[in-house]
N, C-alpha and C positions, 0 to 999 in steps of 0.2 A: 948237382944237388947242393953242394958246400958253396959253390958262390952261387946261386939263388939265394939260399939261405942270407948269407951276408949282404947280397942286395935287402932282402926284405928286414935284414935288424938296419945297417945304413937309412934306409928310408921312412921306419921308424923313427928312430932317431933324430930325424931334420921334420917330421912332422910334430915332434913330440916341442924340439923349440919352437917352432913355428907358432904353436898352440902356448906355450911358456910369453912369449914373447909377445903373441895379441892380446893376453891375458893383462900381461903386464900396462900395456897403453891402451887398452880398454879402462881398466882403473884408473890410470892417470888421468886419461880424459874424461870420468867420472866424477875425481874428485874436483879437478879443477872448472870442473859445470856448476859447484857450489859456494866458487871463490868470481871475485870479480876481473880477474886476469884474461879470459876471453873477449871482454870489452873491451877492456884496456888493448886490447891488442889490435882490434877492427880500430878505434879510437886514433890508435898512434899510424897505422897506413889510410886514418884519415886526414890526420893533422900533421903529421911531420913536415910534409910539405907544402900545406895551402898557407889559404891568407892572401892578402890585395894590397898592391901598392897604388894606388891610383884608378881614373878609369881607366880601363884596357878598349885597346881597337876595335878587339876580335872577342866574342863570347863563343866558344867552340862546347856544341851539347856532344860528349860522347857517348852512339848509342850503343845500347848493352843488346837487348834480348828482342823480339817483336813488339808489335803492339795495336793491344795495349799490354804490358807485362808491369810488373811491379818497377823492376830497374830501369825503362822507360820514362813510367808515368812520375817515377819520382825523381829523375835528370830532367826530366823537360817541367815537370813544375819550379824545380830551382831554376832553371833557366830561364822562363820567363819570369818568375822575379827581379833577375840580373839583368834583363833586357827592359824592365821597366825603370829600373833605377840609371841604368846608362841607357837611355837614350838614340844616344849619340853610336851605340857599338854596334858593328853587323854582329851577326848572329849567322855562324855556320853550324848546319847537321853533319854530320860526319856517323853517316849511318848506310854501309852496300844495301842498293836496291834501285829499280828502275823509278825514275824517278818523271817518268811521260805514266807510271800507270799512278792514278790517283788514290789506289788502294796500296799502294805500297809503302813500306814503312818508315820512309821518310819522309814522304809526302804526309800521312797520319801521323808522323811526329810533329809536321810545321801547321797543319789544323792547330794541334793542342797547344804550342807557342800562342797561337793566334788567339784561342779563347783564352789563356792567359794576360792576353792584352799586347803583344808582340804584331810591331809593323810588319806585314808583311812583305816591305820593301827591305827590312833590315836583313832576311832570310838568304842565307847561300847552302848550295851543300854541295861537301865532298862523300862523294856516294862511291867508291872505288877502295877506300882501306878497309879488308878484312880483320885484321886485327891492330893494337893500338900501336906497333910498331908503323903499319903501314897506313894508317889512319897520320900518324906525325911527319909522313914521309910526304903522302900527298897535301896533307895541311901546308907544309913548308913551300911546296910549290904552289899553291894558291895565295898564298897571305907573304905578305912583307913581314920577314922572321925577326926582324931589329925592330918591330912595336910591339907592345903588350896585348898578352892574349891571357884570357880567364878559360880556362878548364870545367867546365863539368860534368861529373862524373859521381857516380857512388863509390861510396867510402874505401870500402876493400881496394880500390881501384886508381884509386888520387896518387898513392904515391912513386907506384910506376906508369903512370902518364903522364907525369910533371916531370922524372926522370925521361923518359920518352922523348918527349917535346924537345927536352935542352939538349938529349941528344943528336937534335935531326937538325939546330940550329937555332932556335931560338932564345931570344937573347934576355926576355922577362914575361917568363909564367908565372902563371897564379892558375890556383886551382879554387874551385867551390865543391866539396862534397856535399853529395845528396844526402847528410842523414836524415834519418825519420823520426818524429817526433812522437813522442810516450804519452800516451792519453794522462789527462787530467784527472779522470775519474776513478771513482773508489773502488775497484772490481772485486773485492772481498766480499763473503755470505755467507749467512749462516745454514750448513748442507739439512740437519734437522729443519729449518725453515721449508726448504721446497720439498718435504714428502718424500716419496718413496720406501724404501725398504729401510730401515736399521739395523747396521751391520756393525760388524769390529772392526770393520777399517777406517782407520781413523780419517774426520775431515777434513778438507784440505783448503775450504772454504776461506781460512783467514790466511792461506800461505800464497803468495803469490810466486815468493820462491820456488816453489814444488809446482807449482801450477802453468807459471811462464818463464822463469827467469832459467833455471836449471835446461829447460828445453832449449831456449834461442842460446844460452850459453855453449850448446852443444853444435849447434848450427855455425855458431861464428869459430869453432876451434879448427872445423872441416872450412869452412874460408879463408881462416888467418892460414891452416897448412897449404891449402890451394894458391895461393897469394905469394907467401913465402918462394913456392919451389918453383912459381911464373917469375919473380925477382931475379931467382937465382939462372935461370933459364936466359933471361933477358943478359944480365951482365957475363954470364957463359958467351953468349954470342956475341956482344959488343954492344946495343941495341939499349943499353943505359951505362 
């Protein structure tokens, strides 16, 4: 009875910080949803390490999710930008999939190069790396690692596949991150305008903060910690 007892306050106990402890970074990650430091943070594992020296060889698209998916359609529309500007570069998919079936997801990655305006003689794929470790592993042995190769990839993601790359051998990466660009338009309104009901709660109509920014800010804290703990992962293992 006396040690049941003592288990049941012990486990009390670890549930009680447990509950202390989510409370705690719950708030943090609240407040810093209304500061611009969650940006800043996707921002710098976009930028730390890109940028272009020159044309590169190799334009290497790394694929993220299926497709069509958001992180897809938005590396392969950077990518055939960068394929229209150099010309001269092949242009590898570097996305696993059977690549004899015409539905599959490299294959409908190098369609969408295409209507981009991508030769499709520039097009190679390495379609055997699961992840970006092995994606630079097979990269290395397809491509002559002593020429320049551009990267791209979405944001979150740039700065451990540039570390990647130079670990598997390569001697001048550059990366392109995918960001996405902020509409132009005024999306503010006034909520008494469209009808409905009139309540106490206040409009939110002129806040864009409260309405998108606080939201994606939430979004990028769970990427930048996701991000973070693949970095750490990666250099644990040797792998950057």
């Amino acid at each position: 009875m006396v040690k049941s007892r003592f288990k049941s306050i012990y486990f009390l106990r670890i549930l009680r910080i447990f509950l202390v402890l989510s409370g705690i970074i719950f708030l943090t990650a609240l407040l810093l949803a209304f500061t611009t430091l969650p940006f800043w943070g996707i921002h710098w594992l976009g930028t730390s390490k890109s940028g272009l020296k020159g044309e590169p060889a190799t334009i290497i698209l790394l694929g993220g999710g299926g497709m069509p998916s958001e992180s897809n359609l938005m590396r392969s529309w950077h990518a055939g930008k960068a394929a229209k500007s150099f010309p001269g570069s092949k242009v590898v998919i570097a996305m696993p999939g059977n690549i004899a079936d015409s539905l599959s997801t490299p294959l409908l990655m190098k369609k969408e190069l295409m209507l981009r305006g991508t030769n499709p003689h520039q097009i190679l794929f390495e379609n055997e790396g699961t992840n970006t470790r092995s994606q630079a592993l097979q990269c290395a042995k397809l491509l002559d690692t002593s020429k320049s190769i551009l990267l791209v990839t979405s944001p979150e993601h740039t700065r451990r596949a540039v570390l990647s790359f130079q670990k598997t051998g390569f001697k001048k990466v550059n990366a392109l991150p995918a960001f996405e660009n902020a509409t132009e338009a005024d999306l503010s309104f006034k909520d008494d305008e469209l009808g409905g009901r009139k309540t106490a709660v206040p409009d939110v109509g002129q806040s864009i903060q409260m309405r998108y920014q606080v939201w994606n800010h939430l979004k990028y804290e769970i990427i930048f910690a996701r991000e973070m703990l693949a970095l750490a992962y990666y250099k644990v293992r040797g792998w950057i």
